[in-house]
N, C-alpha and C positions, 0 to 999 in steps of 0.2 A: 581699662580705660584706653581711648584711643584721641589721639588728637593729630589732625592732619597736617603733615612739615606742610610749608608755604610751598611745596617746591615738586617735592615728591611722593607721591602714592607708598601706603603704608602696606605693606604683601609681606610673610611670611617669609619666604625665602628669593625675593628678590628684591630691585631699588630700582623703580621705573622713573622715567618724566617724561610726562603725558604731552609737553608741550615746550617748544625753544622759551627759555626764561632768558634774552640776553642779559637782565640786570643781575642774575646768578649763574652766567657762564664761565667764569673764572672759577665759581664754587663748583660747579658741575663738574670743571674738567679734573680737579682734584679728587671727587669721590668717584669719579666714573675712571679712574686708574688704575691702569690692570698693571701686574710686576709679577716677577717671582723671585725678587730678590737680587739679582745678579741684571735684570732688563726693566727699566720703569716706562713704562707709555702713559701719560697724561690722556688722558679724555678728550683730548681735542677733537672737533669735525674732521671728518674724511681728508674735505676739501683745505684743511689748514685756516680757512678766515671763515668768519670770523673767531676771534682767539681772546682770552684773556691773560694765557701764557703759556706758549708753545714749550714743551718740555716732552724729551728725550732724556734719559737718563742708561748709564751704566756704573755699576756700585764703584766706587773708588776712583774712576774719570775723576779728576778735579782739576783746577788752575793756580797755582802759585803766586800769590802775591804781595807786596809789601805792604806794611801792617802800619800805619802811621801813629806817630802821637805827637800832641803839643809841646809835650818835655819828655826825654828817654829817661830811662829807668832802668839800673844794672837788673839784668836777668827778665827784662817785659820780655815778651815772643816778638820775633822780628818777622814772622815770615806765615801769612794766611793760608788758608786752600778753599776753595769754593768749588761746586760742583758744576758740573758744564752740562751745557743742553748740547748733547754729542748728537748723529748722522738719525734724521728724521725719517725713519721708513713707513709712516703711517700716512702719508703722502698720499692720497688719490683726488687728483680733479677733473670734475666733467665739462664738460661743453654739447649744450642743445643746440642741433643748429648752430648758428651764432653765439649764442649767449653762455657765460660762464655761469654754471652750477655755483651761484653763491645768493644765500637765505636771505641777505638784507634787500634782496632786491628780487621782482616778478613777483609772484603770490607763493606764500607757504600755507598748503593746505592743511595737512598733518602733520607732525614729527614726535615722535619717541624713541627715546633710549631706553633699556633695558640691560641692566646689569644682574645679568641668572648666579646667585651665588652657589650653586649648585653644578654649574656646567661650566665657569669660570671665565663665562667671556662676556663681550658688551655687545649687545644686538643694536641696529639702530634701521628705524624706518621712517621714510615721509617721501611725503606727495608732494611736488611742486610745479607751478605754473610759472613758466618765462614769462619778458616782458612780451617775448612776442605771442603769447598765447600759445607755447607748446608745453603739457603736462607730462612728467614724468613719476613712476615710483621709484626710489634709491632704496636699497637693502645694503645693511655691512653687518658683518660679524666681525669679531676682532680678539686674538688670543693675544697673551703670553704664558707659554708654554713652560711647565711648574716639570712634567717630564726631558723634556730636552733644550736646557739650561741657555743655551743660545742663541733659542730662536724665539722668536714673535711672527705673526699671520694677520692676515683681514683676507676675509671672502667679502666681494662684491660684485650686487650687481643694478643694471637701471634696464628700465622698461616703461615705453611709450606707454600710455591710456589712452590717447582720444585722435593722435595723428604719425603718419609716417616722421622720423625724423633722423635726422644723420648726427651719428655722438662721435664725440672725441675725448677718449680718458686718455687721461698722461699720469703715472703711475711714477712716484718721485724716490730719491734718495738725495736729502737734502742737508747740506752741513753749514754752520754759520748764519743758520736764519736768522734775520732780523726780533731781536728780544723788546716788549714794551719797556720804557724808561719806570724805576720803579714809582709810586705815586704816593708811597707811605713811605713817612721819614720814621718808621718804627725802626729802631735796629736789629730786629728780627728777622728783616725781610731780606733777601739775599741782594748783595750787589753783581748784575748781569755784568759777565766778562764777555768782552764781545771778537769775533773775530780770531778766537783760541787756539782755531783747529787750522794746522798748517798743511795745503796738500800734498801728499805723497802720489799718488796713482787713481787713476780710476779707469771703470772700465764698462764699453758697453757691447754684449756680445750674444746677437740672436735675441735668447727675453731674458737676458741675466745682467746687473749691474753689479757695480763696486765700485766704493771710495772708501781709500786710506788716507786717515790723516795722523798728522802727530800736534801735543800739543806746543805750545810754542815754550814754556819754561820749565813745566813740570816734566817733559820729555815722554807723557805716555803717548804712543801709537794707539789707533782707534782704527777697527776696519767693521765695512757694513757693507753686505751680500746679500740680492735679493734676486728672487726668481719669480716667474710668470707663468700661469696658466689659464689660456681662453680659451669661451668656448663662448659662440656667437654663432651668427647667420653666414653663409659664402660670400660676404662682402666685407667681412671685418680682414681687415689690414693693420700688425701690428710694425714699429721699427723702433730701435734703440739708439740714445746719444748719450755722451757725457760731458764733461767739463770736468774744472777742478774742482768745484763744488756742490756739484749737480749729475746725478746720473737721473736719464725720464727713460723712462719705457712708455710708446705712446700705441692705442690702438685705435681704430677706426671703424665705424660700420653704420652701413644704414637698416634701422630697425622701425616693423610696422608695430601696430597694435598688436601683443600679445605674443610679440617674440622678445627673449631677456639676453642681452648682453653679461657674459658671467665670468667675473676676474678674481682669480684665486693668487696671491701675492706672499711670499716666504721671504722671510726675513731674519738675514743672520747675524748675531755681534761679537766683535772680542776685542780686547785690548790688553794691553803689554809693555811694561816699563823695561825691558828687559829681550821680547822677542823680535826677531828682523824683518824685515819689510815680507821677504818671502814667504816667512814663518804665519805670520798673521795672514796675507794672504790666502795661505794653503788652511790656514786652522776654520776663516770661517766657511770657506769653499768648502769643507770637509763637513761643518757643522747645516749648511746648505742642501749638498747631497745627500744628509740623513732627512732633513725634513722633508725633499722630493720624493724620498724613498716609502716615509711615512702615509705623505700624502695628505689633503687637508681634510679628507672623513677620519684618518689615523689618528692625525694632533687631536680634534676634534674629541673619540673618542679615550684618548691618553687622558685629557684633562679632565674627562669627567669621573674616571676611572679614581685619578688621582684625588681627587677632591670628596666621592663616594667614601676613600678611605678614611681621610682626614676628617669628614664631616661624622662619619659612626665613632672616632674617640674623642671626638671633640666639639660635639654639637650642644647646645645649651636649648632645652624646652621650657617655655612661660606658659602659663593660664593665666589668664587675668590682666595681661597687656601687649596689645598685638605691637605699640609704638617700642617697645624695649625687644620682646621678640624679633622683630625684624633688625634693631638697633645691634641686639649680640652677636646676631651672626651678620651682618655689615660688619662690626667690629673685628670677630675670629678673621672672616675671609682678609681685611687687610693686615692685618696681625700678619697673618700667613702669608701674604705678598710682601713682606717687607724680611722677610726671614728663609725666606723656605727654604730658597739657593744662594743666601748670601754666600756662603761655603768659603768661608777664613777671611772675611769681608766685616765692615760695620753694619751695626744696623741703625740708621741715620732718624733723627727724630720724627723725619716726616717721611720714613720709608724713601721710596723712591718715587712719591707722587707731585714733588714741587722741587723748587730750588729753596723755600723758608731755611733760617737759618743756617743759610750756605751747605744746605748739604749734610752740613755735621752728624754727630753721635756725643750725644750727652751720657750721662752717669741713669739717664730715662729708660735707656736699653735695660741693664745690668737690673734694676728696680722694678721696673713696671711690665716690659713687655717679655725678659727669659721666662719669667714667672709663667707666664701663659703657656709661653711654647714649651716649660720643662714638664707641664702636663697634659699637654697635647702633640709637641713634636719636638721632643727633646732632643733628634740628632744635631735641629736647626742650633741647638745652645752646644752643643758641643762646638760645633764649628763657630762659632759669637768668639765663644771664649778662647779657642787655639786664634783668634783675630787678635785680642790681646794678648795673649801671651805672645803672635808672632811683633808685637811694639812696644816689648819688656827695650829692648836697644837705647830707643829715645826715650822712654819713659825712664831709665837710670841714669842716661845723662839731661836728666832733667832734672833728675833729683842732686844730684852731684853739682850743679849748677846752684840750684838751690841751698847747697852746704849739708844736705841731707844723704841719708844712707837710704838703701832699697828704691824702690821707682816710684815716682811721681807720676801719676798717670793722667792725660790732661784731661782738662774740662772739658775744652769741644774740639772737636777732632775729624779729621778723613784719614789719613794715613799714619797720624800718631804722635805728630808734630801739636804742642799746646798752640791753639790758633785762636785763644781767649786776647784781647788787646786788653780787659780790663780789668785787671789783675784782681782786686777785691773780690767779684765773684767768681772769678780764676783759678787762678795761680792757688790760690787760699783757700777754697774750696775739695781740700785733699779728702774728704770724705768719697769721693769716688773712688779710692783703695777699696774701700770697704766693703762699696756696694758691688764691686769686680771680686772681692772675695766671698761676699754673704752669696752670689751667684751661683758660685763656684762649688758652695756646700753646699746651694738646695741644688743646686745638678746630680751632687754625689749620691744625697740623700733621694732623692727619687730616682735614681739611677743602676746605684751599685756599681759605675760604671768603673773598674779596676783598672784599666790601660789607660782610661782618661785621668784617676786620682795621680796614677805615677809619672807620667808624659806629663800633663798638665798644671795640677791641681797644686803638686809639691813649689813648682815654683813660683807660682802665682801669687799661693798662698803664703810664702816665705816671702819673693821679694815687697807684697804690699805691707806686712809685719814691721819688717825692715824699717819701715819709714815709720813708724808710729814711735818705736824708741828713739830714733832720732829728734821727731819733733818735738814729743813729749818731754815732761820732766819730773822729778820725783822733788814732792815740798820736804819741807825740814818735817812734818808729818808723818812720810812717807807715802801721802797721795802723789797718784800721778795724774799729771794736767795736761791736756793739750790746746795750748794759747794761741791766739791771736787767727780763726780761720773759720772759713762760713761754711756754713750747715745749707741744710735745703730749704731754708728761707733765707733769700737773696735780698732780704729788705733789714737784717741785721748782720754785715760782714765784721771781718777782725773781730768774732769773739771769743771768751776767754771760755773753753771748757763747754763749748755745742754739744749740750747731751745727745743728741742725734748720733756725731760724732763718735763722739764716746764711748757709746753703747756699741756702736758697730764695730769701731776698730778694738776694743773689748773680745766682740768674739772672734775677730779676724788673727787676734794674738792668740787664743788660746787654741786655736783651729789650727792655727799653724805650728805652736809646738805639740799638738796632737800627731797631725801629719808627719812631723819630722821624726816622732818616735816610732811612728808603722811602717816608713821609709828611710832607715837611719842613712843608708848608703847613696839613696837619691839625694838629701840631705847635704851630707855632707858635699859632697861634689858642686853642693851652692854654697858651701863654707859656713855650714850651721854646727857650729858644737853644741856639747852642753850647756855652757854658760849661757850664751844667748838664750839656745829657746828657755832657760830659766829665767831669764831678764822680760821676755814675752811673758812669761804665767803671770812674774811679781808685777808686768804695769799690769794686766788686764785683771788682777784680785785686787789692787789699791787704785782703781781705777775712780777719778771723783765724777761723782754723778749729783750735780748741784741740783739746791731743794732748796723751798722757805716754808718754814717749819712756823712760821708767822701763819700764812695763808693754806698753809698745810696744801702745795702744791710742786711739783718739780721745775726747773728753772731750765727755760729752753738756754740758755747758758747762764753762766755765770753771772749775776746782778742783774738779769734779763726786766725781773719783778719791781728792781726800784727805778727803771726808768718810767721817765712821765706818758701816759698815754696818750696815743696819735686823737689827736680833734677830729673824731670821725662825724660829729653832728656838724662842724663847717665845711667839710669835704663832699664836695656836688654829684653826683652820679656822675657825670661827662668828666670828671678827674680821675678817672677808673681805666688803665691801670695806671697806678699810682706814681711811677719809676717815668711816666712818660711828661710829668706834671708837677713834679717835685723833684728838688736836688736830692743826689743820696744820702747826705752827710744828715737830711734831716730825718728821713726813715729810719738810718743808722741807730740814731740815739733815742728811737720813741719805742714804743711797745704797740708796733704793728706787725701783720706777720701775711707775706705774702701768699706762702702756700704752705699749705701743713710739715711741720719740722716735728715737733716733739708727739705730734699726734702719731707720723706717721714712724718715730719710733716704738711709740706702743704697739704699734701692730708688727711690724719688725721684730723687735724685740721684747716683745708682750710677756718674756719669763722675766722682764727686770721690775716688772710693775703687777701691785697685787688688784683685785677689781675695784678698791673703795680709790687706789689711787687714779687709776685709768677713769673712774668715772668724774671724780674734782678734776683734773689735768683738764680732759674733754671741756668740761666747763668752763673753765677759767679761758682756755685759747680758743673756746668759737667767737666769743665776741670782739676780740683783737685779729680774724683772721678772715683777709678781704679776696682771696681766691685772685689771685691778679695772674698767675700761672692756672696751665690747663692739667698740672699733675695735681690738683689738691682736692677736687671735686670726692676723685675715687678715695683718696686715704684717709678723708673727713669720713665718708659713707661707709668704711670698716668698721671704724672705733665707733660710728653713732649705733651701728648695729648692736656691736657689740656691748657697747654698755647701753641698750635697752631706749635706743631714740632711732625705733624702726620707719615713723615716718620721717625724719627728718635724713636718714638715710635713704630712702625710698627718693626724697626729691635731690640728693645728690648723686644717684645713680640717674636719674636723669639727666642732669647736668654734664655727667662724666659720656652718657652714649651720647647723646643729641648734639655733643660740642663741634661736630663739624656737618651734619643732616640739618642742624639750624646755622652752622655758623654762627657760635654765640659770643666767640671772639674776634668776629670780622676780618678773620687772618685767612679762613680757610681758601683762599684764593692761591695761596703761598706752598699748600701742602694738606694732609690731614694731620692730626694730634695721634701720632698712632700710640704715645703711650696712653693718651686718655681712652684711645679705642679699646688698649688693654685694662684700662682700668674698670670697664665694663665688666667684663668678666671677673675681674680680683673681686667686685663688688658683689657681685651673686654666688661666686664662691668663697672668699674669705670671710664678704659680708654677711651676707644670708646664710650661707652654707656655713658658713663660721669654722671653714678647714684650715687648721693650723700643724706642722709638722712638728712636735718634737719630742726629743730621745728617739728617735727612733719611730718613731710611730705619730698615726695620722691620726688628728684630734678633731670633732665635727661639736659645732653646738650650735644645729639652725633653729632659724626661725625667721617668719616671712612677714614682710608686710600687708596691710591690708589688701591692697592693690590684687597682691599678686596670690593665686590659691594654690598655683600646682608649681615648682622651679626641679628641673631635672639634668642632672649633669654627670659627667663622665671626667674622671681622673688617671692617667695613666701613671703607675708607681711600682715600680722595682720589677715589671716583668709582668704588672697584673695590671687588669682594667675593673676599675671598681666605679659602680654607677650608684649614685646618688639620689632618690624623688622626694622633696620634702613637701608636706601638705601644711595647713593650718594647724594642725594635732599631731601628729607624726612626721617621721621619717624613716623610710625604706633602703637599705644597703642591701647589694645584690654584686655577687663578685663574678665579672663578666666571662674573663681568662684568668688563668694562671693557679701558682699554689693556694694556700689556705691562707688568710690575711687575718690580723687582729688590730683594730682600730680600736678609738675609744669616741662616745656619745655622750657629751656630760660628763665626761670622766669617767665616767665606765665602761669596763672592755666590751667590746662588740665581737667575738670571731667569725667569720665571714671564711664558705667554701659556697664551690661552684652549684650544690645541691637544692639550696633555697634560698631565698634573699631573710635579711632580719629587719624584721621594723623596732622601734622601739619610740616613746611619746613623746612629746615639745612640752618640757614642764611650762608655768603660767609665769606671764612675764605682769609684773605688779606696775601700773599708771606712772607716769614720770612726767614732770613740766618740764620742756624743751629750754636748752638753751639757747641766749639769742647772741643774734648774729650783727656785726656791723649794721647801723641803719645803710636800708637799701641794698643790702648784700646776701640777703636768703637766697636760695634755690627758690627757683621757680617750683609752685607745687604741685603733686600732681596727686592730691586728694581735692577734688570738685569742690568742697564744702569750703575751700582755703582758697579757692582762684578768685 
């Protein structure tokens, strides 16, 4: 089934627009984001205007600032970070004749963008008519460069049609641009810091620029170096200036019909809390001179090279719907731009595509998007996780502040500092231990990776432990509880025993006295004895995992079941999301549930729950849970698969790719949802593919929805690439690389060597009535028969 975004052309392996949509150029500039993790370019026009929100990004650039409240509070965070639109090198404008190269004005004949997810860059083309009647064609290509970490490119060029005409490009490196005031009072949306960047130097020299700047509080230095190559008619004339804010590199030339002005533009960044004016200087000058040396047919082919790689263990094939096929791999490729080169870096909610929630890194990473890259580019997770481990520092005295033992690691974050103002989903919110630890072990387990388990793993894994016997407590019973803290539904905080919770820092103890007994001597040197990790085993075996034995269902925490449920038959569609329209104190105490919490512990921790209970659980919370978060799509569409509601997963994988190709949160202006882009893929492979890792071994129980006939996927795990083809009757395992594998199909062993692939059949899945869902809060569907 195919249905046409409003916006953009539906292609296999790429994300065209056909046509300038100003009323979705802010969304355009978000998905049309090129990154590699360390460099973000926004989508913006050549020309810079018109814009919906100029962004430049560098990973961990942020601004310092103070965190207000109505009344203080021992131990609230005093002190924000927000990300900064750092030194704009995507900068080129033209001038016809007279007239400035801008679309709102003279005639726009054509225009399309093209984003090749295959070659990695953003094409863009169109014809335009001045007011005074002169036509020109603009071409740009536009990188950021996944092989050499510091650089970004645009080739450009313009050419007359129909009359001689004299052009002027000025070719920019721009710092403290002008930001729009934001126009949603959502508190999601970032607040623009303006005027951050202090200048140090700049410089304009033959066709090379530079500006340094530092930031005004946080103290990071910022430098951006760019260089020029033209090639035009014997009358182009180029010269260079700067300012403190401003370097232009400007060219000139007069061109007929059918001669092209042609500007190839290198682009290099770095930044430094720590190095000296000279030092930065020299580092991106040096980063510079590799890309001249390169060249721009080198970059050019580096990226495609690089991505040819990434796309053979990491590409996902559909039959049966070209709108989700084009959606997964739009999804892998930002996946992969928001990670590739963070290299000891966050990976921030919205990637590097927007300033949306300031920038940060939720508990989203650790959950939704390592998952991706640990089977498709697991170096990128290795390097996530030495990010946390290098902000174990503040993360213990955060906890120590807090009266607690081991690290607290915060909720939203750039550098490591808790930059949450609102404590309830904050501060209290300590299940991101867990999700930094469950990370940490699917890394290990598809890894084997032994320098990472002892450098890394040991402490990570100890100091987030740490914190669970402190918070916890053991009843007169001898359960242990952990009270008063919110799970991953932020529409019940301060509660008593979030199974969510529970379950995880459950395995995060036992994981951790596993670790300390195969590393006694890395161990101890954290001050692990016996006794403790003994104290780890007794909370994680008396761990309470609340249930009413009433309704014969688990209790997303403690007493969850006897509060009164939320009035969702008074609750208007236009009160959605709910948090924006209601006090919290009143969500607090109702049985509503923002984004999947205990569902998405079944799928987590799917060994704590046998199937008849995964299947009542399922039931019981889809009709209490109204999707107001963009993570709940994907972890609703696991458990529906899995317990046998293939269509109603089918239309939450829609949900989970299309969330930012439709903008179905109205946010995508701000950034993309990259966990949700990740949760595309969790959904065809945890969901459909039904691959779960444990003991040791990789567990498969697919089955497709109607929709879809063919789903084909690749996993990389322990040194092997094992590919995946599931049909409507079958499934094929085929062992790409590496030694001999044994997986299991239904629970039966499969062994798998390089000689033949094993098919084995999709037993019959028996009719089931769907559970319902809040009025007005289904997924959109995408069986015909239901629209």
């Amino acid at each position: 089934m195919m249905i046409s975004h409003p916006s953009y052309a539906v292609e296999p392996w790429s994300l065209r627009e056909t046509a300038l949509h100003l009323e979705v150029l802010a969304q355009s500039e978000s998905v049309f984001a090129l990154a590699n993790g360390h460099i973000g370019w926004r989508g913006n026009l050549d020309e810079g205007e018109p814009h919906g929100l100029p962004g430049t990004y560098l990973n961990g650039v942020y601004e310092r600032h103070p965190l207000p409240y109505a009344e203080a509070g021992y131990g609230y965070p005093e002190i924000g970070e927000t990300i900064l639109n750092v030194t704009n090198g995507k900068i080129i404008r033209l001038l016809v004749d007279d007239a400035p190269f801008d679309l709102r004005y003279g005639r726009l004949r054509s225009h399309e963008r093209l984003l090749d997810l295959r070659a990695g860059v953003l094409r863009r083309t169109c014809v335009w008519t001045s007011p005074s009647g002169r036509t020109v064609r603009v071409r740009s290509t536009r990188l950021v460069s996944f092989t050499q970490r510091a650089v970004a490119a645009v080739a450009y060029e313009v050419e007359p049609l129909d009359a001689a005409i004299r052009v002027v490009i000025q070719s920019e490196l721009l710092a403290n641009e002008q930001l729009p005031r934001p126009s949603s009072v959502d508190p999601r949306v970032s607040a623009a810091l303006e005027t951050s960047l202090r200048p140090e130097e700049h410089l304009a020299e033959s066709t090379r620029l530079r500006l340094v700047h530092r930031t005004a509080d946080s103290g990071l230095r910022v430098a951006a170096a760019a260089d020029h190559l033209v090639t035009g008619p014997d009358s182009t004339q180029t010269y260079g200036e700067s300012g403190a804010d401003v370097g232009r590199f400007t060219i000139t030339a007069s061109l007929n019909p059918g001669q092209v002005l042609r500007l190839e533009k290198l682009v290099a960044y770095g930044w430094s809390g720590v190095r000296s004016l000279p030092a930065m200087r020299d580092q991106v000058e040096a980063a510079l001179a590799g890309a001249r040396s390169t060249g721009w047919p080198g970059l050019v082919a580096q990226q495609r090279g690089y991505l040819d790689d990434f796309w053979a263990g990491a590409d996902i094939e559909i039959d049966g719907d070209a709108e989700i096929q084009q959606a997964v791999r739009f999804a892998l490729f930002h996946v992969l731009q928001a990670g590739a080169r963070a290299e000891c870096r966050a990976i921030p909610a919205k990637g590097l595509t927007g300033s949306g929630y300031d920038g940060h890194c939720f508990w989203d990473t650790e959950t939704f998007v390592l998952p991706v890259l640990t089977c498709t580019v697991p170096q990128a997770v290795a390097e996530a996780l030495r990010w946390r481990q290098s902000t174990l520092p503040p993360a213990r005295e955060r906890a120590a502040q807090l009266g607690l033992q081991g690290a607290a690691f915060p909720w939203r974050t750039i550098e490591g500092l808790e930059c949450s103002g609102y404590w309830p989903a904050g501060t209290a919110a300590f299940h991101v231990n867990a999700d930094i630890a469950d990370a940490v072990l699917r890394y290990l387990a598809f890894t084997g990776d032994q320098e990472f388990e002892r450098d890394v793993a040991v402490e990570l894994l100890v100091e987030t432990a740490r914190l669970w016997c402190s918070l916890g407590h053991h009843d007169h019973q001898g359960r242990f509880h952990i009270d008063g803290v919110t799970g991953p539904d932020e529409y019940s905080a301060i509660a008593d025993d979030n199974l969510y919770t529970n379950l995880m820092a459950q395995a995060n103890l036992l994981a951790a006295a596993d670790i300390a007994g195969r590393h006694p001597g890395r161990a101890a040197s954290y001050g692990v004895g016996d006794d403790e990790a003994t104290a780890w085993r007794a909370a994680a075996h008396t761990m309470a995992v609340p249930y009413n034995h009433e309704l014969g269902v688990h209790e997303q925490s403690a007493g969850f079941t006897r509060h009164q449920k939320w009035d969702f038959a008074s609750t208007r569609q236009d009160q959605y999301p709910l948090l924006l329209h209601f006090p919290y104190f009143d969500l607090y105490r109702k049985q509503v549930v923002k984004q999947a919490d205990l569902v998405l512990a079944m799928y987590l921790r799917g060994d704590a729950f046998d199937p008849e209970q995964k299947s009542r659980n399922f039931a019981y919370y889809e009709p209490l849970t109204v999707r107001d978060s963009s993570l709940s799509a994907c972890s609703q569409a696991i458990i529906a698969a899995e317990t046998g509601y293939l269509r109603l997963a089918d239309d939450y994988l829609g949900e989970a790719a299309l969330m930012d190709l439709e903008n179905l949160e109205h946010n995508t202006r701000d950034g993309l949802h990259i966990a949700s882009l990740a949760g595309t893929w969790l959904v065809l492979v945890a969901g459909f593919g039904g691959m779960r890792h444990r003991d040791g071994t990789l567990h498969f129980a697919p089955r497709l929805p109607e929709t879809l006939t063919r789903l084909l996927f690749t996993v990389q795990i322990q040194g092997r690439s094992l590919q995946v083809e599931i049909t409507g009757s079958a499934t094929t395992y085929r062992l790409l690389k590496g030694a001999d594998l044994t997986i299991r199909h239904y629970q039966r062993p499969v062994t798998l060597n390089g000689r033949r692939p094993q098919q084995r059949p999709t037993p019959p899945l028996p009719p089931r009535p769907e559970p319902r869902q809040p009025p007005g809060r289904r997924p959109k569907s995408r069986h015909p028969e239901h629209m």
